[in-house]
C-alpha positions as CSV (number, residue, x, y, z in Angstrom):
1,X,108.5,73.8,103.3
2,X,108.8,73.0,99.2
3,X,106.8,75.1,97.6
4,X,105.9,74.8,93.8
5,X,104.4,77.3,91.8
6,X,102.4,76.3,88.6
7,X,100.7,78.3,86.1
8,X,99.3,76.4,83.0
9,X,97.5,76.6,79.7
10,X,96.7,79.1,78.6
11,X,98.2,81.7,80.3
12,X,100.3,83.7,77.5
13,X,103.1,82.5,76.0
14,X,104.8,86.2,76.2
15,X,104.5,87.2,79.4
16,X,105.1,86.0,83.1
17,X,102.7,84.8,85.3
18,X,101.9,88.3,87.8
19,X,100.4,85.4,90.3
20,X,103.0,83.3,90.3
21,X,105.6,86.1,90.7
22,X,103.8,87.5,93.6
23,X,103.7,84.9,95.3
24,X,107.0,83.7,94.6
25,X,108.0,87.0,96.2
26,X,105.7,87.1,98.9
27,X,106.7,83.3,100.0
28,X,110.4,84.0,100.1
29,X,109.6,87.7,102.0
30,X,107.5,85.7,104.5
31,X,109.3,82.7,105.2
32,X,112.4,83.4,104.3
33,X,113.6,79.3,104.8
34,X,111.0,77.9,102.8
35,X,112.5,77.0,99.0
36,X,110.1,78.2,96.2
37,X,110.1,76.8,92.8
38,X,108.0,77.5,89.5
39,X,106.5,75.2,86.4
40,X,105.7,77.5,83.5
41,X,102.9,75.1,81.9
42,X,102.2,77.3,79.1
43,X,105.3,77.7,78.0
44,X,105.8,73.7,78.3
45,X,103.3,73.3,76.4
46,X,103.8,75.2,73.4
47,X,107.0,73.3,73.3
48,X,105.7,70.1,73.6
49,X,103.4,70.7,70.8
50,X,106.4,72.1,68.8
51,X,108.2,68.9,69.3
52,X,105.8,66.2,69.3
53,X,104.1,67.6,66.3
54,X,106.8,68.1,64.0
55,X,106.9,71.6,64.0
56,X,102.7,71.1,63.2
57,X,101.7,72.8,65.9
58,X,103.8,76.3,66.7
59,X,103.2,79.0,69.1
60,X,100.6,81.3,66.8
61,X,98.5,78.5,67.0
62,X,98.6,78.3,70.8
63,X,97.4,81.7,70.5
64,X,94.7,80.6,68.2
65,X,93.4,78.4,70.9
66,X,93.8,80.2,74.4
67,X,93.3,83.8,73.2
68,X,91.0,83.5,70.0
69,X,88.5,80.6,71.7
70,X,88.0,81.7,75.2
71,X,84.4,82.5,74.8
72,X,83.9,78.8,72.7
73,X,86.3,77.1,75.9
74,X,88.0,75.1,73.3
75,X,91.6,75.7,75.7
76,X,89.3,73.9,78.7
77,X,88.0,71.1,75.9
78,X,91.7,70.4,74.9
79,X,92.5,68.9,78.5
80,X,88.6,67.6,79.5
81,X,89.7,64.0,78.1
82,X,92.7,63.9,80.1
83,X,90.9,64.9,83.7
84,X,88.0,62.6,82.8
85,X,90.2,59.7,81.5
86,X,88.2,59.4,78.3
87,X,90.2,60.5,75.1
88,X,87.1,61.2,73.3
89,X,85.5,62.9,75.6
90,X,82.8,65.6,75.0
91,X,84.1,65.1,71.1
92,X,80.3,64.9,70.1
93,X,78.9,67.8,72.0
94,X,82.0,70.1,70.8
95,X,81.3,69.2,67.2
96,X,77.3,69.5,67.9
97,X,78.2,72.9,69.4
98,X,80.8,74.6,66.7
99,X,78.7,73.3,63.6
100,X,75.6,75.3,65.1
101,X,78.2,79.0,65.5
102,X,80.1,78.4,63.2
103,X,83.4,78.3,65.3
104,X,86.5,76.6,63.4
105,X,88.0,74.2,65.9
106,X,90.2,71.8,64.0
107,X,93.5,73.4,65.6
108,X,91.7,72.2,68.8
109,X,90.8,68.8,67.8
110,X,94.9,68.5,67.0
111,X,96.3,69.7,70.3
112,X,94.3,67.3,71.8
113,X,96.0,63.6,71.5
114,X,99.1,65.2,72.8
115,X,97.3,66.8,76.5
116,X,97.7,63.1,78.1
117,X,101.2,62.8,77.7
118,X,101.8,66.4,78.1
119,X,99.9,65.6,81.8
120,X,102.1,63.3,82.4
121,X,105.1,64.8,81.4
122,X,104.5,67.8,83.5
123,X,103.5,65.6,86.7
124,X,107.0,64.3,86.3
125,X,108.8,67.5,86.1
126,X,106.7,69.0,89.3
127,X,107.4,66.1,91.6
128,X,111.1,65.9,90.5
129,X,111.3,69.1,92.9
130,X,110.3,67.1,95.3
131,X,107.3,69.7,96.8
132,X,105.1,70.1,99.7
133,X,102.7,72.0,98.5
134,X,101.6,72.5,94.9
135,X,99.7,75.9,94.3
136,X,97.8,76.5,91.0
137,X,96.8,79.9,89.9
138,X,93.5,79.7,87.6
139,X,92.2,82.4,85.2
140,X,89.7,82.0,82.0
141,X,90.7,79.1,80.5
142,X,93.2,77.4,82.9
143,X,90.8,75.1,85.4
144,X,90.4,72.2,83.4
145,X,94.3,71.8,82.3
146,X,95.3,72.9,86.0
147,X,92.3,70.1,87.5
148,X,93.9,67.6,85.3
149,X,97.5,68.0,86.6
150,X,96.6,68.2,90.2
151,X,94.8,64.8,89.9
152,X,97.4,63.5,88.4
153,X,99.9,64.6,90.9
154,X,97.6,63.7,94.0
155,X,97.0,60.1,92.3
156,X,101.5,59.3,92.4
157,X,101.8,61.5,95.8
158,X,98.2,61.2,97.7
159,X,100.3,63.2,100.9
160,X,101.6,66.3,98.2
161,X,99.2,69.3,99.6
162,X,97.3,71.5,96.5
163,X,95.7,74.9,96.7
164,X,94.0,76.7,94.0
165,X,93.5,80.4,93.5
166,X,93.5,83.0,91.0
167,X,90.7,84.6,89.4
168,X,88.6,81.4,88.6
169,X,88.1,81.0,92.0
170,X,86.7,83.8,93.4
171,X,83.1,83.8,95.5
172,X,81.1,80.8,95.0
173,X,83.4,79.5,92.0
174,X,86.4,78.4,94.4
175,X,83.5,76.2,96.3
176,X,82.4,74.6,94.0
177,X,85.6,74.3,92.2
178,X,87.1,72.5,95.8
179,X,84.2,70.3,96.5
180,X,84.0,69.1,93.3
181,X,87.4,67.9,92.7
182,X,88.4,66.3,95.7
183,X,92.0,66.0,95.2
184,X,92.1,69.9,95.7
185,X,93.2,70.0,99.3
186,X,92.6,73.9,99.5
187,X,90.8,76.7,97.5
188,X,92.1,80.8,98.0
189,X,89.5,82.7,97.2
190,X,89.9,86.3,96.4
191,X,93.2,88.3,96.9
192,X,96.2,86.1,98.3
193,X,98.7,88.2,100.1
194,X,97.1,87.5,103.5
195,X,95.5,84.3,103.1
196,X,98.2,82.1,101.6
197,X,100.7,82.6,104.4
198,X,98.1,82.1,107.2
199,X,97.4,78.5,104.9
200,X,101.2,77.9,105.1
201,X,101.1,78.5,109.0
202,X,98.8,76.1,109.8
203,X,100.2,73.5,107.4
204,X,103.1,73.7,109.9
205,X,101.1,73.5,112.7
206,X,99.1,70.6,111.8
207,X,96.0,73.0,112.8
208,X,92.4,73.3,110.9
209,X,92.2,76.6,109.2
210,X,89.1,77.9,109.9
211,X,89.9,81.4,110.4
212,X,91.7,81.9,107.3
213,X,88.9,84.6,105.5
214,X,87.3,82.8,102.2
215,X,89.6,79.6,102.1
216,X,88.0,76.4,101.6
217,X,89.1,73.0,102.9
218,X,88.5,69.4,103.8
219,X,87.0,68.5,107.3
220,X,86.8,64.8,106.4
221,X,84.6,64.5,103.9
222,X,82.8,67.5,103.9
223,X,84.3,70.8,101.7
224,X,83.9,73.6,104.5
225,X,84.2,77.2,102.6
226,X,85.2,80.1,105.2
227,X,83.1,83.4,105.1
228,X,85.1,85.9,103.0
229,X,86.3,89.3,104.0
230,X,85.9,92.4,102.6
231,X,89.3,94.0,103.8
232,X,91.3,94.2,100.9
233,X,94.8,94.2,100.7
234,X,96.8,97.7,100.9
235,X,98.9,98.4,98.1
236,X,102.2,98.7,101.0
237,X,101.3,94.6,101.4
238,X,101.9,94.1,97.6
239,X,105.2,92.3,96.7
240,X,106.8,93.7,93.3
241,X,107.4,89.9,91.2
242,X,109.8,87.9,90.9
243,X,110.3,86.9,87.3
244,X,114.0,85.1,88.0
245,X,112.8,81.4,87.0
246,X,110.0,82.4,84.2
247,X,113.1,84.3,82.5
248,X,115.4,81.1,82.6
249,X,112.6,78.9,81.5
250,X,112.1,81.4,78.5
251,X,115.6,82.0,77.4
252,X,116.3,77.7,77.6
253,X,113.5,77.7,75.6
254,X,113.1,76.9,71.3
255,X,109.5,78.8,72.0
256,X,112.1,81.6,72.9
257,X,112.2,82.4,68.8
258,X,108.6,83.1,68.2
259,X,107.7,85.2,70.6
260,X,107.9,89.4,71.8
261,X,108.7,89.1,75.9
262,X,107.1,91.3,77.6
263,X,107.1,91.5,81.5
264,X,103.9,92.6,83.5
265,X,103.3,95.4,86.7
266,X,100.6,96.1,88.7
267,X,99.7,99.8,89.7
268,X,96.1,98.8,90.9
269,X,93.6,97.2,92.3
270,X,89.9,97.5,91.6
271,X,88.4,100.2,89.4
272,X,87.5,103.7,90.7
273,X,84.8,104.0,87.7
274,X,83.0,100.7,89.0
275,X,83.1,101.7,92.6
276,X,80.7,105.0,91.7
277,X,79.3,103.4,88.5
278,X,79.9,99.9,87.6
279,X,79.4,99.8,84.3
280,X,76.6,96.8,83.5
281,X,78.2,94.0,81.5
282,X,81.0,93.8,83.3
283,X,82.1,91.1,86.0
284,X,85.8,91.7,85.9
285,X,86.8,92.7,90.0
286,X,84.7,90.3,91.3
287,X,84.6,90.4,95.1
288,X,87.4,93.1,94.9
289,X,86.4,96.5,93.7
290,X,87.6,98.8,96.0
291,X,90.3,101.0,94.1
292,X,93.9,100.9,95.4
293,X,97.1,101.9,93.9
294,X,100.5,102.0,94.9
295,X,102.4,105.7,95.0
296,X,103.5,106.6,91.4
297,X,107.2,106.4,92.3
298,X,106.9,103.2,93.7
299,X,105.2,101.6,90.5
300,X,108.4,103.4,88.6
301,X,111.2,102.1,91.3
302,X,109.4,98.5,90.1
303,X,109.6,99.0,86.7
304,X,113.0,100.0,86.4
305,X,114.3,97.4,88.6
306,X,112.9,94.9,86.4
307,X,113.3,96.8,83.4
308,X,116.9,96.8,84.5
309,X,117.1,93.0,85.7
310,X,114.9,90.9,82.9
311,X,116.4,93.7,79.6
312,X,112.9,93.8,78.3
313,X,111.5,96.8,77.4
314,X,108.0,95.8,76.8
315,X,106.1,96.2,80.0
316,X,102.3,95.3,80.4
317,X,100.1,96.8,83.0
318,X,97.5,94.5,84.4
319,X,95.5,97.5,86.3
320,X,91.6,97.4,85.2
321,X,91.4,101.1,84.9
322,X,95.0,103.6,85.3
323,X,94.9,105.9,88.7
324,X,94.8,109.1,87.2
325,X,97.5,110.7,89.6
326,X,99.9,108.4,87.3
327,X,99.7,111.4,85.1
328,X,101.3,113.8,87.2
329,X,104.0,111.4,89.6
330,X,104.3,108.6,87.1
331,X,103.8,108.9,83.8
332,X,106.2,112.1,84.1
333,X,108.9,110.1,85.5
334,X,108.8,107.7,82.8
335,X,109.6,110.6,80.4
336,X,111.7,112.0,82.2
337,X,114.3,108.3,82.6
338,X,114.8,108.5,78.7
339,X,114.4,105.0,78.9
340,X,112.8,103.4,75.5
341,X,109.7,101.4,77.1
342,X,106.7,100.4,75.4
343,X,103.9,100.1,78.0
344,X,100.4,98.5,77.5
345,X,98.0,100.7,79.4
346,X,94.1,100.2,80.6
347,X,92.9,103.8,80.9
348,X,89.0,105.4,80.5
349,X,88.0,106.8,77.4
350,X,87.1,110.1,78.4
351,X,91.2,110.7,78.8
352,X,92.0,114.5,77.4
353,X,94.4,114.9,74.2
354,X,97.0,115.9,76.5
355,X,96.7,113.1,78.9
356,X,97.1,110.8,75.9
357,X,99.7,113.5,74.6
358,X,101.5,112.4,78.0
359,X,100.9,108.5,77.4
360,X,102.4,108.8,73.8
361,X,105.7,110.2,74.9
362,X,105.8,108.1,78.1
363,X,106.7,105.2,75.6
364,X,103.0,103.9,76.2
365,X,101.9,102.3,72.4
366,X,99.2,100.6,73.3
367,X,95.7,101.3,75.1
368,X,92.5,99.8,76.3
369,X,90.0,102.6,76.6
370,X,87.0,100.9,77.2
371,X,85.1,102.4,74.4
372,X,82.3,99.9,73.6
373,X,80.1,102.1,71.9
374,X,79.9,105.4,69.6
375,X,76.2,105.9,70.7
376,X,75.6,107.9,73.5
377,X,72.0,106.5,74.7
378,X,73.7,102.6,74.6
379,X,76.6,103.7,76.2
380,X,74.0,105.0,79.5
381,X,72.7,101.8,79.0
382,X,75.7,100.5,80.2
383,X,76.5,103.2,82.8
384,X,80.0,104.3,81.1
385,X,79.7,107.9,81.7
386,X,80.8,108.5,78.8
387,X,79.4,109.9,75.5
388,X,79.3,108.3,71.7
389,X,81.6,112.1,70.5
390,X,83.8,111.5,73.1
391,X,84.7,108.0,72.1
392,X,85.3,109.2,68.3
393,X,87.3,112.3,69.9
394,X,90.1,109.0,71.6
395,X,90.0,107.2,68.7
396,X,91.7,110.2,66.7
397,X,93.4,111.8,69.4
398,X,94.8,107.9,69.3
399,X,96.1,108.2,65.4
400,X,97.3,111.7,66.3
401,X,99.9,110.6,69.6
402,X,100.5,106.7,67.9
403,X,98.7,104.5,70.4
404,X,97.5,101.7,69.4
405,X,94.3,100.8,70.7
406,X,92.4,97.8,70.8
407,X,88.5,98.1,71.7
408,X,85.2,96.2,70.7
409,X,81.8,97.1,69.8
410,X,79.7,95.7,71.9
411,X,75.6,95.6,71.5
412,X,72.8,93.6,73.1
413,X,72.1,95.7,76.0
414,X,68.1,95.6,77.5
415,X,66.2,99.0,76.4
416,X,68.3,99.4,73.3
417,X,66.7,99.9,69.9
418,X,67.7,99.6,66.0
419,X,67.0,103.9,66.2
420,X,70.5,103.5,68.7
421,X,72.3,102.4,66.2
422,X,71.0,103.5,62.8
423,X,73.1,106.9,62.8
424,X,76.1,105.2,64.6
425,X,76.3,102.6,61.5
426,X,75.2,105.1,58.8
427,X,78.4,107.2,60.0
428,X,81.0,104.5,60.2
429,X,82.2,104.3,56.6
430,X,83.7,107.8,57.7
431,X,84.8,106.7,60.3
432,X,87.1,104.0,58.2
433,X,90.8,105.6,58.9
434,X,90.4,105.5,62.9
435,X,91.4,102.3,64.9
436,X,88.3,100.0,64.5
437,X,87.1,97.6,66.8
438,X,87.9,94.1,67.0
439,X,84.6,93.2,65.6
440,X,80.4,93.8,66.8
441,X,80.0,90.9,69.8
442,X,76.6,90.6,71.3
443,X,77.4,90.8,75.3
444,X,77.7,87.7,77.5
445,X,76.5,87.4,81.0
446,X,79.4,87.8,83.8
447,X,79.2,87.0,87.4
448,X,79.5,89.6,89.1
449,X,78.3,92.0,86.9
450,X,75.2,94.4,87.7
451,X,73.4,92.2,84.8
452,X,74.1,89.1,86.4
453,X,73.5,90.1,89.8
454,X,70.2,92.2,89.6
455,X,67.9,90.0,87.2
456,X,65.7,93.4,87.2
457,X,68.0,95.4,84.5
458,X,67.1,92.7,81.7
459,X,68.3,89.1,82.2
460,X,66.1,87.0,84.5
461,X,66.6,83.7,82.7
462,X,70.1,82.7,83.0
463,X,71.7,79.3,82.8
464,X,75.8,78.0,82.4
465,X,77.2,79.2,78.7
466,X,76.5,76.4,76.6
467,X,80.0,75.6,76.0
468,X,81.0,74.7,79.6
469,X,78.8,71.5,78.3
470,X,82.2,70.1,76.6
471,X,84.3,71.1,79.2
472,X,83.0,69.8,82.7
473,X,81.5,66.5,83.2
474,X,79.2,68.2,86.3
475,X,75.4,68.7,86.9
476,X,73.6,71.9,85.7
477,X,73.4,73.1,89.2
478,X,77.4,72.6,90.3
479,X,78.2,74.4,86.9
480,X,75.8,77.4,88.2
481,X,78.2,78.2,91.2
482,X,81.4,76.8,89.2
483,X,81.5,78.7,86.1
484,X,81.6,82.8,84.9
485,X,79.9,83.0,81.9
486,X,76.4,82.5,81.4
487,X,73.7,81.9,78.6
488,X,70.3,84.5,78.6
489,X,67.9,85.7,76.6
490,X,68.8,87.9,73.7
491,X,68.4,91.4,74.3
492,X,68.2,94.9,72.3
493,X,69.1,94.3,68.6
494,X,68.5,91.6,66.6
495,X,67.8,90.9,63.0
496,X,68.4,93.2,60.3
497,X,69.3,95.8,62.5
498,X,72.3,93.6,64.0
499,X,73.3,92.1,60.6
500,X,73.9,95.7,59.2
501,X,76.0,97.0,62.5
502,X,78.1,93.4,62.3
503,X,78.1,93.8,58.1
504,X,79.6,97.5,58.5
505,X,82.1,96.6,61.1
506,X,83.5,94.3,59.3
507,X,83.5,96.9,56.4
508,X,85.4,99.4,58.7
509,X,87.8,96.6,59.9
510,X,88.7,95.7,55.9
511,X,89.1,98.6,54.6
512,X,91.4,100.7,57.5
513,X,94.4,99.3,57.0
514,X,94.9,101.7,54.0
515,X,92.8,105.0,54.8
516,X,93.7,107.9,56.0
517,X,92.2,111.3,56.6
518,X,94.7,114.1,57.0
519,X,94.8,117.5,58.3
520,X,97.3,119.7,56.8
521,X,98.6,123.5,57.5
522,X,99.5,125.1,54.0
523,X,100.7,128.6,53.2
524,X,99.4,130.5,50.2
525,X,100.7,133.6,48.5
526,X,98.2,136.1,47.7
527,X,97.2,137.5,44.2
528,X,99.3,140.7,45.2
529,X,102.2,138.6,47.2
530,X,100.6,138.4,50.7
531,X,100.4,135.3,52.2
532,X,97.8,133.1,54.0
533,X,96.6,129.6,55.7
534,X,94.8,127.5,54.4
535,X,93.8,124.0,56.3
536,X,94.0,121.4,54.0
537,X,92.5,117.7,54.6
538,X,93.6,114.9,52.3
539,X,91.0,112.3,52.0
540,X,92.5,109.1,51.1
541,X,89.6,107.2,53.0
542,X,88.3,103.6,52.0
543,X,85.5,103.5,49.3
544,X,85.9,107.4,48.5
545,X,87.6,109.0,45.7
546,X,90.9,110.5,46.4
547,X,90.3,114.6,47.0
548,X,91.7,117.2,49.1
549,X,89.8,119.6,50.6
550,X,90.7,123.4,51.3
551,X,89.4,125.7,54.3
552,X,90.4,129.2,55.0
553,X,89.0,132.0,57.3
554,X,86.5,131.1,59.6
555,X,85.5,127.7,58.4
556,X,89.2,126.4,58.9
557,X,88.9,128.0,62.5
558,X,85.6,125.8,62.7
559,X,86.9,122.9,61.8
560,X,89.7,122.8,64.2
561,X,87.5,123.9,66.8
562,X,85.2,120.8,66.7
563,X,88.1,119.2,67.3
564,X,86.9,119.4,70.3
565,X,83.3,118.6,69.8
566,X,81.1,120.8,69.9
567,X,77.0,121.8,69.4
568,X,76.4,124.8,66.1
569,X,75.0,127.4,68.7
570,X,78.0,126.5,70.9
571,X,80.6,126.5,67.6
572,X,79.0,129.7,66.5
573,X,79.7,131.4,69.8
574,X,83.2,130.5,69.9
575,X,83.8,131.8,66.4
576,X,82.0,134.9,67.0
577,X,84.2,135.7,70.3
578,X,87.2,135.3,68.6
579,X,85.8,137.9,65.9
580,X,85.2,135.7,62.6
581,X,82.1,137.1,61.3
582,X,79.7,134.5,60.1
583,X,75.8,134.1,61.0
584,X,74.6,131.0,62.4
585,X,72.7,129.9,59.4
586,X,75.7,130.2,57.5
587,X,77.4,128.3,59.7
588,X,74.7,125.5,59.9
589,X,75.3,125.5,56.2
590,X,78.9,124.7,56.2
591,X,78.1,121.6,58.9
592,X,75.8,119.9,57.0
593,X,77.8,119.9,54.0
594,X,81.3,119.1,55.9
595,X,79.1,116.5,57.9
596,X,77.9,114.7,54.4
597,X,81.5,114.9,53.3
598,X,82.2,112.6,56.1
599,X,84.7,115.4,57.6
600,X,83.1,114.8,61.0
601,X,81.2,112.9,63.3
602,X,77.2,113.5,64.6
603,X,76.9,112.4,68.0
604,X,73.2,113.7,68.7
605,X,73.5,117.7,68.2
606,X,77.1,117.3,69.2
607,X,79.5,117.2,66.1
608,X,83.3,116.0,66.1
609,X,85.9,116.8,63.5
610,X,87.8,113.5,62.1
611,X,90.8,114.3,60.3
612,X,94.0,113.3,61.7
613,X,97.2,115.3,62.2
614,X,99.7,112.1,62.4
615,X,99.7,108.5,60.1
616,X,101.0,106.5,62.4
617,X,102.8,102.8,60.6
618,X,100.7,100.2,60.6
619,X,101.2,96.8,61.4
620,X,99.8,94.1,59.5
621,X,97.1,92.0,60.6
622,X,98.1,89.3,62.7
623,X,101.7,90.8,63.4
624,X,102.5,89.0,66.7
625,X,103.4,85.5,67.5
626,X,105.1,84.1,64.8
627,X,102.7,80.5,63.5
C-alpha cells in the first residue's frame, strides 16, 4: 500500500510534524513493504504566499495568522471559501465579528485569494505519488484547510481512501467531524499506534472495521463511530519519528531563510498533575490522561540520534507536564553528553531552584510552568496546587538560571472576587524585572475540561465560540459535538476590577524589557581595617528612581532567607537559631519597610524576596521568525 502523510496549515513553520513522523515510523516498522510518503502543507504554504505575493506575504506573517489568531479561527476562515466553493464566504460575519473585539484581521483577509489555488496546487502534488490512502493529522487550526484538501482530492480520485486524526478529532469531535464531511472515508480518534494499523489491515482485507476501538467509518450511508477504549498506548509501543522527508522539504526550501529549525520529542503522555488534580480550565489530554513516559535513557538515545542525524540543536518537547524522574536519569545525562542543546520544556511551577538549577545547565532555555496566577485563593480555584509565593519564587529562580519562560495570566474563574486580585495588581509594578506574562486573558471553555464537563463548578450555559460562525457552514447542534472551544457566561471579574489587572499587565509587559533588580555580595573594610559583607541590591526597576540598597547583619541574612518564602514568626525563628539577635517586632519593622520598597513579594502572610542574582540578555520583542 501508498501511503501519504499530510500535515497542513497551520502547523509551525519550524518544526516537524511529531504525528506525521510517528506514523511515518510506525508504518514502515509495521509493514515494512508498504511505501510512505509525506506533504508538509505548512511549509507549502508559506512558500506559496512568498511567491505568489511578491515577497507580500513572508513567513512572520504566517505566524501572525496560525499562532497569534487561534482563539479568533482566522487560520480556519482563510480556507472556509475554498471547502465551501464560495470565495466570499463568511466575509461578512468575520468583519461583523473582529469590528465587535477589536481583532486586526487584514493579514487574513490577504492570505485568502491565494487558499484556492494553493488547494489545488497541493491536490496535485499529493496525487503525483500516486497514494492509496491519504491520512491527515488535525490540531487547532488545521480542520478546515485539511477538509478542503481531502475534498478536493476525493472529487479527481473518488477510490483514493482518507483518514483523519490528530487532536481535533478526539471523543465526539472525530464524529461529527466524519459524518459531516462525507468524503472522509475514516476518522482515528484518540491515540494512533494501535488503531491505524488495524485500519490498514482491513483495507487489505476488504473487511468492515468494526472492532478497531474509536474509529469511525462508512456503512453505506450511515457514519458508524466504534466505542472507544480506554487502554492507552505503553510508552515501549511508541516509535521515535522519522524527520527524513520534513528535513529535505525544509532545506529545498526559500522558507529555509526565515526560520530557527527546531526538531520535536516526546517523553510523555498524559499529565500526572491532572490525573490527581485536573486543574479546571483545562481540556488539553482529552480522552487520554493517564500519565506515561518512556525510561529517561530511552528519551536521551532519541534525542541524540536525531540530534546526530537532522544537525539541529534546538529540540522541543511536546510532553504536557515533564516526568519528574527526568531529573535524576535524563536531565543528568544531557549534562553530562556536553552536547550544546537548547530544549523547550513543559514542567510544573512548583519545580525547586535546583531542579531548575539542573534545567539551566541541561541546555534547557526555555519553560512552560504553568503559572496562571500569583494569587493563591484563584489559583485553588483552579486546582493547581500551587501557591501565588511560589509562582513569584520560579519566576526569579527563572532570571537567576536563564530560562526563558513564557506563561499567561489567566482570570475569569467562578467564586473569584476583585479582593483576589487587588493585592496581586497593587504588587506587580514590583514585580516589573521578572518574566511577565503574555498578557491578562479571561478563560475560554475547553472540552474536556472539569468546567466544560461538570456544568456545577460555574458554566451551565454553554454554546460553540462565536467565531466557529465564520469557519463552518454547519448547524448549531453539529458545531456542539464538532468544535473545542466554547462561549459562556462571564465569570469572576469584570469591570474596573478587570480593566486595572489587564491595564497593569500591560504596564509590567512595557516596561521589563529594561528593569532589573540585582542582588549583589560586597566586601567592606572596617573603620579600624576589618572587613565585612554587605548585600547590596541595585534597583534599576521600571518607573523607580535608580538606588542601591545596602543590608548587613541580620537583615542581609533575612533577606536571603525569604528567598525562600517565608511567614515573620517563621523568618524570626530561622534567624534566631542561627544566633542573629533581633526581636520580632523589630523584625516586622524591617518587612514592612523592605515590602513597601518593592524588595519582595506578599503572598497572604507569606513573603518572597525578589531581587535577582543573574541578568540574563534579553531578546527583543518579536525576535523569531523573520516577517
Amino acid at each position: 500500500m501508498r501511503v501519504h502523510l499530510v500535515t497542513m496549515p497551520w502547523h509551525p513553520i519550524d518544526l516537524p510534524s511529531l504525528q506525521v513522523g510517528l506514523l511515518h515510523r510506525l508504518v514502515r516498522q509495521a509493514r515494512p513493504s508498504d511505501e510512505v510518503t509525506e506533504f508538509h502543507g505548512s511549509l507549502r504554504w508559506a512558500e506559496f504566499l512568498l511567491e505568489h505575493s511578491g515577497g507580500r506575504l513572508r513567513p512572520g506573517d504566517y505566524v501572525t495568522v496560525g499562532s497569534d489568531s487561534i482563539f479568533h479561527g482566522l487560520g480556519d476562515w482563510v480556507f472556509s471559501g475554498v471547502l465551501y466553493d464560495d470565495p466570499g464566504w463568511g466575509a461578512a460575519r468575520l468583519r461583523d465579528y473582529a469590528a465587535g473585539r477589536d481583532v486586526f484581521t487584514d493579514t487574513a483577509v490577504g492570505m485568502r485569494p491565494y487558499a484556492a489555488g494553493f488547494i489545488a496546487e497541493a491536490a496535485t502534488e499529493v496525487l503525483a505519488a500516486e497514494p492509496d490512502l491519504v491520512g491527515f493529522t488535525t490540531t487547532f487550526m488545521q480542520n478546515v484547510a485539511s477538509l478542503a484538501l481531502a475534498r478536493e482530492l476525493k472529487r479527481r480520485r473518488p477510490g483514493l481512501t482518507v483518514v483523519f486524526g490528530g487532536g481535533n478529532c478526539d471523543g465526539p469531535m472525530g464524529h461529527a467531524l466524519h459524518r459531516t464531511h462525507r468524503f472522509v472515508d475514516h476518522v482515528v480518534r484518540g491515540e494512533g499506534e494501535y488503531a491505524f494499523p488495524a485500519l490498514l489491515r482491513h483495507l487489505d482485507d476488504g473487511t468492515p472495521p468494526a472492532d478497531v476501538p474509536g474509529l469511525c467509518w462508512w456503512d453505506g450511508e450511515v457514519s458508524r463511530a466504534n466505542a472507544e477504549t480506554r487502554r492507552t498506548v505503553a510508552p515501549a509501543d511508541i516509535p521515535s519519528p522519522d524527520y527524513d522527508q520534513w528535513q529535505a522539504a525544509l532545506e529545498a526550501s526559500p522558507v529555509l531563510e526565515y526560520v530557527h529549525p527546531k526538531l520535536v520529542v516526546e517523553g510523555a503522555r498524559g499529565c500526572w498533575w491532572g490525573e490527581k488534580h485536573h486543574c479546571t480550565f483545562c481540556g488539553l489530554n482529552g480522552s487520554a490522561m493517564a500519565f506515561r513516559a518512556k525510561p529517561g535513557e530511552r528519551l536521551w538515545d532519541e534525542i541524540d540520534r536525531l540530534v546526530r542525524r537532522h544537525r539541529i540543536l534546538d529540540v522541543v518537547t511536546v510532553d504536557n507536564i515533564i516526568d519528574m524522574a527526568y531529573f535524576r536519569d535524563f536531565l543528568p545525562r544531557v549534562v553530562d553528553s556536553g552536547w550544546d542543546l537548547r530544549l523547550h520544556y513543559e514542567v510544573k511551577s512548583n519545580l525547586t531552584p535546583d531542579q531548575l538549577g539542573l534545567l539551566g545547565r541541561s541546555g534547557t532555555v526555555h519553560i512552560q510552568p504553568g503559572i496562571e496566577s500569583l494569587g493563591s485563593r484563584v489559583l485553588d480555584l483552579m486546582d493547581k496546587g500551587v501557591t501565588g509565593a511560589r509562582n513569584v519564587r520560579t519566576l526569579r529562580e527563572c532570571e537567576n538560571h536563564s530560562l526563558t519562560c513564557s506563561w499567561n495570566l489567566l482570570y475569569g474563574f467562578p467564586g473569584e472576587t476583585a479582593e483576589d486580585y487587588a493585592s496581586v495588581v497593587d504588587q506587580l509594578p514590583a514585580l516589573v524585572h521578572l518574566q511577565p506574562p503574555s498578557g491578562a486573558h479571561r478563560i475560554q471553555l475547553e472540552r474536556f475540561s472539569p468546567h466544560f464537563t461538570d456544568p456545577g463548578l460555574g458554566f451551565g450555559k454553554r454554546r460553540p465560540a462565536e467565531m466557529y460562525q465564520h469557519v463552518y457552514d454547519l448547524p448549531e447542534g453539529e458545531l456542539a459535538d464538532l468544535v473545542y472551544l466554547f462561549d459562556t457566561e462571564d465569570a469572576g471579574i469584570t469591570g474596573e476590577a478587570e480593566e486595572r489587572l489587564k491595564a497593569a499587565v500591560a504596564e509590567w509587559r512595557a516596561g521589563h524589557h529594561h528593569s532589573r533588580l540585582l542582588f549583589e555580595e560586597h566586601e567592606e573594610e572596617g573603620e579600624e581595617g576589618e572587613g565585612g559583607a554587605a548585600l547590596l541590591v541595585h534597583d534599576r526597576r521600571h518607573g523607580r528612581p535608580r538606588t542601591t540598597h545596602r543590608f548587613t547583619g541580620w537583615a542581609a541574612a533575612a533577606l536571603r532567607r525569604l528567598e525562600d518564602g517565608r511567614t515573620e514568626s517563621a523568618l524570626h525563628r530561622l534567624l534566631t537559631a542561627q544566633g542573629h539577635d533581633v526581636c520580632a517586632e523589630e523584625l516586622s519593622r524591617w518587612v514592612q519597610q523592605a515590602f513597601s520598597l518593592g524588595l519582595l513579594f506578599r503572598d497572604g502572610r507569606t513573603y518572597v524576596a525578589l531581587p535577582t542574582w543573574d541578568e540574563p540578555v534579553r531578546l527583543p520583542d518579536g525576535a523569531g521568525v523573520a516577517g
